[in-house]
C-alpha positions in Angstrom: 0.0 0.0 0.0 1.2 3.4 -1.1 0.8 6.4 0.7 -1.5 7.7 -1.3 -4.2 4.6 -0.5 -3.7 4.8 3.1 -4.4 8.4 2.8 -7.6 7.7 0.8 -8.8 4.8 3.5 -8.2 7.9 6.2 -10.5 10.4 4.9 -12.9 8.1 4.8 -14.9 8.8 8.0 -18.7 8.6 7.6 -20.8 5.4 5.6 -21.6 8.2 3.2 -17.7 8.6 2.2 -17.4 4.7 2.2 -20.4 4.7 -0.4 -18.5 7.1 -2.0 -15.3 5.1 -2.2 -17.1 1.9 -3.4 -18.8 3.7 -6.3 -15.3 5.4 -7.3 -13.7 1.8 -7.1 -16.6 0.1 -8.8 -16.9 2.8 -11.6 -13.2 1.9 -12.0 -13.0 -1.5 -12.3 -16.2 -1.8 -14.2 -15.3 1.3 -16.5 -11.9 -0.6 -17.4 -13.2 -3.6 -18.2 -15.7 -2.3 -20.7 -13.1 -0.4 -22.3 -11.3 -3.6 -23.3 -14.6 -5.9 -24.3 -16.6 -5.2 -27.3 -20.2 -5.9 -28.5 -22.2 -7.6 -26.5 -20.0 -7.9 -23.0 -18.7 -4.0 -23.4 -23.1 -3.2 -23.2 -23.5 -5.8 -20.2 -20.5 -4.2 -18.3 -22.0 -0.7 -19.3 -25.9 -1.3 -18.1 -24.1 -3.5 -15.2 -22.2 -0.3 -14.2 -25.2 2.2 -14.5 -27.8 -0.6 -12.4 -25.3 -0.6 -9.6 -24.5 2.8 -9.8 -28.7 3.7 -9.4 -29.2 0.7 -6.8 -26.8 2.8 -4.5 -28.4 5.6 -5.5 -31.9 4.4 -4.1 -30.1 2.6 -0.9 -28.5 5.8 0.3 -32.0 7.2 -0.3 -33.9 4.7 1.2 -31.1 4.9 4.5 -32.1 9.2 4.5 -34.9 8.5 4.6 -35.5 6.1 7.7 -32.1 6.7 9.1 -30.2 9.7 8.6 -27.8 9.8 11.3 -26.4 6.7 9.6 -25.0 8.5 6.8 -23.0 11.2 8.8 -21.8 8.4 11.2 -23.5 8.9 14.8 -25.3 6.4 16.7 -28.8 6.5 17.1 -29.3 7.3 21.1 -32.7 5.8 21.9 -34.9 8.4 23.8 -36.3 6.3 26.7 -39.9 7.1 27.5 -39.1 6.6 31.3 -36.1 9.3 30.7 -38.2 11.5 29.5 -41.1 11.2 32.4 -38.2 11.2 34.9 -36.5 14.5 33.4 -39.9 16.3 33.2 -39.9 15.3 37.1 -36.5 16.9 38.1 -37.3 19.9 35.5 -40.8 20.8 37.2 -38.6 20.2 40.6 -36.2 23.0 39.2 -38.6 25.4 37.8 -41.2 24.8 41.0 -39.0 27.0 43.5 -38.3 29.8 41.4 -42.2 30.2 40.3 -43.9 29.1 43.6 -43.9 33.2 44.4 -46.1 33.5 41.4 -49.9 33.7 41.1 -51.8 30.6 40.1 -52.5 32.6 37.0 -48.9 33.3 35.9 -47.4 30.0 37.5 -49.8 27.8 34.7 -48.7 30.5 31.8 -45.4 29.8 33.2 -45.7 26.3 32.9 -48.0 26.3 29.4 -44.8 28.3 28.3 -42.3 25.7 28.7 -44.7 23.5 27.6 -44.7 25.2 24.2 -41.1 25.6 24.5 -40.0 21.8 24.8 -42.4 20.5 22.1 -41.5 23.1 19.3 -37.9 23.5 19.8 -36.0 23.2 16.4 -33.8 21.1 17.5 -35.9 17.9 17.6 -35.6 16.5 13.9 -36.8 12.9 13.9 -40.3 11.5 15.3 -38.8 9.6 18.2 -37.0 13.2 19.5 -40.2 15.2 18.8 -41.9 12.1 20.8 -39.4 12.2 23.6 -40.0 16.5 23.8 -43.8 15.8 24.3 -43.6 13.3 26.7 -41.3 15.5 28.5 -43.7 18.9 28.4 -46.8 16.3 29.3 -44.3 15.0 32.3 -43.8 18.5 33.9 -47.2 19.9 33.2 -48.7 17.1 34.5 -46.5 17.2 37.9 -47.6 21.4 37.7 -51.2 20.0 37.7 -50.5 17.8 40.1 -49.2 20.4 42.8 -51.7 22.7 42.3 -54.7 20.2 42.9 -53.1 19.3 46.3 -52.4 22.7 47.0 -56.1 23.5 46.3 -57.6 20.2 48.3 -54.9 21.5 51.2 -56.1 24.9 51.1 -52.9 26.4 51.2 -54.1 28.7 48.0 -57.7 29.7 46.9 -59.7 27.2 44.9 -60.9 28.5 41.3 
């Protein structure tokens, strides 16, 4: 192996960039072959190079479009329901000191806030993220609820 190769096998970093390499190398070998057949092989070799250039085509497709992280490399990092009940817990414990000073009123808007907040963020791209962000807004609004019914059935703040 030349420098040059094991320069080529280093930048390749992602399952996209392998694709790429295995077109390039398949284009090659394929492409060099026809060039020294005629007639009826040279066409076979030709249509064999364009099929297997289009069935990668449609499997990096088909991996965009049910998993996307694939292609860039990253693991998927499964969202546990559980997590996200658990994290909406600790986040209304968090929040709950800091708007307990509030009216009833502006503690809910408060809480109906973050609730927009978590389930429209940008940064939740795939349906199992966008799932894990509601779960999460449900979790703390529910554990807002929560509070303020046993606060009300206490009578430590006027019932509505």
């Amino acid at each position: 192996m030349t420098s040059e190769d094991v320069s080529i096998i280093k930048a390749i970093k992602t399952p996209l960039g392998f694709f790429s390499l295995i077109v390039l190398v398949m284009q090659s070998v394929l492409g060099g072959l026809a060039l020294t057949l005629s007639g009826t092989d040279r066409t076979f070799l030709l249509y064999a190079n364009t099929g297997i250039f289009i069935l990668l085509i449609l499997l990096i497709a088909a991996i965009s479009a049910f998993r996307p992280e694939a292609l860039w490399g990253k693991r998927y990092i499964d969202l546990e329901e559980s997590f996200a009940v658990g994290l909406g817990e600790e986040l209304f414990n968090a929040l709950d000191g800091s708007l307990d000073n509030l009216k009833e009123t502006d503690r809910e808007e408060a809480f109906r806030q973050l609730n927009g907040m978590i389930t429209s963020t940008q940064h939740a791209h795939s349906r199992k993220s966008k799932k894990f962000a509601k779960i999460l807004a449900e979790s703390t609004i529910r554990r807002a609820k929560l509070k303020l019914e046993w606060q009300k059935t206490m009578g430590t703040i006027e019932k509505s």
